[in-house]
C-alpha positions as CSV (number, residue, x, y, z in Angstrom):
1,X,29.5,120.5,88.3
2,X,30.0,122.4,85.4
3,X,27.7,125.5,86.8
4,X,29.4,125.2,90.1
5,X,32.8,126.5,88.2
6,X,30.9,128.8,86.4
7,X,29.3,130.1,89.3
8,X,33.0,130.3,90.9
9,X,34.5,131.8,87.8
10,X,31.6,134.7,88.4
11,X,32.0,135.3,92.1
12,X,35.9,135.4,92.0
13,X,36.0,137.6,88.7
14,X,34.3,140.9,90.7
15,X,36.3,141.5,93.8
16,X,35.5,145.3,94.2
17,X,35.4,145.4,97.9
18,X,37.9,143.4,99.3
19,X,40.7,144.8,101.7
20,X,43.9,144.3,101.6
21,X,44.2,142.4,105.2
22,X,47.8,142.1,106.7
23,X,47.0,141.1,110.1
24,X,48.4,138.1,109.4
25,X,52.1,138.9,107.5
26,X,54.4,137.6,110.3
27,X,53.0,134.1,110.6
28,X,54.8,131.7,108.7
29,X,53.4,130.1,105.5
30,X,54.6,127.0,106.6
31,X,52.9,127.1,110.3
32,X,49.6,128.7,108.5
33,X,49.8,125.4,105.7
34,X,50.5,122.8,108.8
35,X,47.6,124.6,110.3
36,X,45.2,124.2,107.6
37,X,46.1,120.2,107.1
38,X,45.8,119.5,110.8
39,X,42.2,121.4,110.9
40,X,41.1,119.7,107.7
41,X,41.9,115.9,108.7
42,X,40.1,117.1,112.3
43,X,37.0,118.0,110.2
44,X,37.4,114.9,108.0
45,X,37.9,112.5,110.9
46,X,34.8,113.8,112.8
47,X,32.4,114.1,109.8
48,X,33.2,110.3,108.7
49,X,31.4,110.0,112.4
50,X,28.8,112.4,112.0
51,X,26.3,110.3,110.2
52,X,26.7,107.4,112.4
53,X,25.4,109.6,115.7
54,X,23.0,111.4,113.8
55,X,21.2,107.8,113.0
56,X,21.5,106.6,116.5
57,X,19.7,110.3,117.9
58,X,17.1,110.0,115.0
59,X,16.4,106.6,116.1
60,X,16.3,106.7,120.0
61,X,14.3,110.3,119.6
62,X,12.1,108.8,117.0
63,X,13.2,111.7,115.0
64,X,13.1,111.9,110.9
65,X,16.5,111.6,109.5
66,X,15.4,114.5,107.1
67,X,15.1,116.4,110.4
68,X,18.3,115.4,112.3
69,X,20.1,116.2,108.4
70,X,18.6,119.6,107.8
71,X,19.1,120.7,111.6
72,X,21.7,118.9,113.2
73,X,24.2,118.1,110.7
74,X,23.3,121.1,108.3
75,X,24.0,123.1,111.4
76,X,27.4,121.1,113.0
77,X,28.6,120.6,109.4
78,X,28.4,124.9,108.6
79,X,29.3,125.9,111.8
80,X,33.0,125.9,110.8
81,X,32.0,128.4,107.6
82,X,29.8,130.3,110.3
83,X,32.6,131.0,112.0
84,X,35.2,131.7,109.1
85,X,32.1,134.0,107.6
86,X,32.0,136.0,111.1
87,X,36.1,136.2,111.0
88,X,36.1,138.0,107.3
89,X,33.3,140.1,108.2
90,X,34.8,141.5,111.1
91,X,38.0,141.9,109.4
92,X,36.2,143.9,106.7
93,X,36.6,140.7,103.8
94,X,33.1,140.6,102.2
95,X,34.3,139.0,99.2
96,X,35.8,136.1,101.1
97,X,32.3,136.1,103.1
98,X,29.8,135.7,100.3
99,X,32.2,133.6,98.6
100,X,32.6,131.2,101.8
101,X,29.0,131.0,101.8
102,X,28.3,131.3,98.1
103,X,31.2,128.3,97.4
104,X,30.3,126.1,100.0
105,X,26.3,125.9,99.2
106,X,27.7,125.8,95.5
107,X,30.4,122.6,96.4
108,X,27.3,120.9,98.6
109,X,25.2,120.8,95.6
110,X,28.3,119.8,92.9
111,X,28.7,116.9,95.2
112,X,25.9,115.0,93.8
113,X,28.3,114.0,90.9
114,X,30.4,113.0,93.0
115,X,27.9,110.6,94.7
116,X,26.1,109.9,92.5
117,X,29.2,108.2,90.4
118,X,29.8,106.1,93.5
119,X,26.0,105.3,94.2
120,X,25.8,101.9,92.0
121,X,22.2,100.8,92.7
122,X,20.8,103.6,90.3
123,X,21.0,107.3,90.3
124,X,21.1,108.8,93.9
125,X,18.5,111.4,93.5
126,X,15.9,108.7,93.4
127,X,17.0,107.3,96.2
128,X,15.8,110.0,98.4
129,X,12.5,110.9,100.2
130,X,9.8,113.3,99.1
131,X,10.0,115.3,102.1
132,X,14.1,115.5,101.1
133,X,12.7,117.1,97.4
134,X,10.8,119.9,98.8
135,X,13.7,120.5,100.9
136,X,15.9,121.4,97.7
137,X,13.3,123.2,96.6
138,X,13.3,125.1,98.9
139,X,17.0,125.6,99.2
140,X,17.5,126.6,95.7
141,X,15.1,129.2,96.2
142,X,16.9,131.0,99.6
143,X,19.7,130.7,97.3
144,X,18.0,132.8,94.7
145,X,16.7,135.3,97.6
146,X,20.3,135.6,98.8
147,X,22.1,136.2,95.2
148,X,18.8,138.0,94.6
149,X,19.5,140.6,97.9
150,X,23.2,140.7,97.0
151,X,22.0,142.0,93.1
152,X,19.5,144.4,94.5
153,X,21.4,145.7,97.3
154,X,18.3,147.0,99.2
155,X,19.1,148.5,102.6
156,X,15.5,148.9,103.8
157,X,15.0,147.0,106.7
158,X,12.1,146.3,108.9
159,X,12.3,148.4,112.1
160,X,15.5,148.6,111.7
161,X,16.3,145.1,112.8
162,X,16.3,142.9,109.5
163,X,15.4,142.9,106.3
164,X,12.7,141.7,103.9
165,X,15.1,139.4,102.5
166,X,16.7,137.4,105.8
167,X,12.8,137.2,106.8
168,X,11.8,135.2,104.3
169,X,15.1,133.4,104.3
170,X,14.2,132.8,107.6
171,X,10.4,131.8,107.2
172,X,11.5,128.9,104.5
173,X,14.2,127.6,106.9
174,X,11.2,127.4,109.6
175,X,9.2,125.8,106.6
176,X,11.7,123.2,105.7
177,X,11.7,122.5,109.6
178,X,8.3,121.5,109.4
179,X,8.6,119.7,106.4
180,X,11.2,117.3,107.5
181,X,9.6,116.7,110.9
């Protein structure tokens, strides 16, 4: 918990390349706060849920729940940051990009504490599977590849599509796919 607001301290001290953004100055702050409660209970309500249907899919499939965690619900649970990361890249907010991304892979990992206080049988991290370990593994290290690519801030891609980095981003991800199956 304590790197997690370190880690936040660093990504909100630099903030070279944000834009000033005003697309937004005639909507109320009122309507916009509103807004914001209303989408977070919505999220809330569904992800109390979420592990419930993803149990009864693992078991009627005959599916690994490591699976139906690190594809279903790792990909319904980012899909709203997928689409707030698309919105401040097309609006030209990088900062508020990486730091969507950056923030929410850092708050996913700081909530361990929090789980891990409520967890009374023990301490959580050995309640999990083997395959669930190699799985963090691998996760801390596409988050080292990413911070690594932003530090580096090579453009060479490979024929012009993608580069180095997101393919080996995207080989562990196939990796931890075949782990948790």
């Amino acid at each position: 918990f304590i790197l997690y607001l370190f880690f936040m301290h660093i990504i909100f001290k630099e903030r070279k390349d944000s834009k000033d953004v005003n697309e937004y100055e005639n909507q109320s702050l009122v309507k916009s706060v509103v807004l914001f409660i209303f989408s977070s209970l919505a999220i809330i309500a569904i992800g109390i849920y979420l592990p419930i249907v993803a149990k009864e899919v693992a078991t009627v499939m005959h599916w690994s729940d490591s699976l139906i965690g690190v594809i279903f619900i790792a990909f319904v649970t980012s899909f709203p940051e997928l689409v707030v990361s698309f919105q401040a890249a097309r609006i030209g907010a990088f900062d508020m990009f990486m730091g969507n991304i950056a923030g929410s892979n850092l708050f996913n990992i700081a909530i361990i504490l929090v789980l891990d206080i409520v967890y009374l049988k023990g301490n959580i991290l050995s309640a999990i599977s083997e395959k669930n370990v190699a799985v963090g593994i691998i996760a801390v290290l596409m988050n080292f590849i990413a911070f690594f690519a932003i530090v580096r801030r090579s453009e060479n891609k490979i024929f012009k599509i993608l580069s180095v980095n997101s393919l080996a981003l995207i080989t562990l991800y196939i990796v931890t796919i075949i782990i948790s199956s």
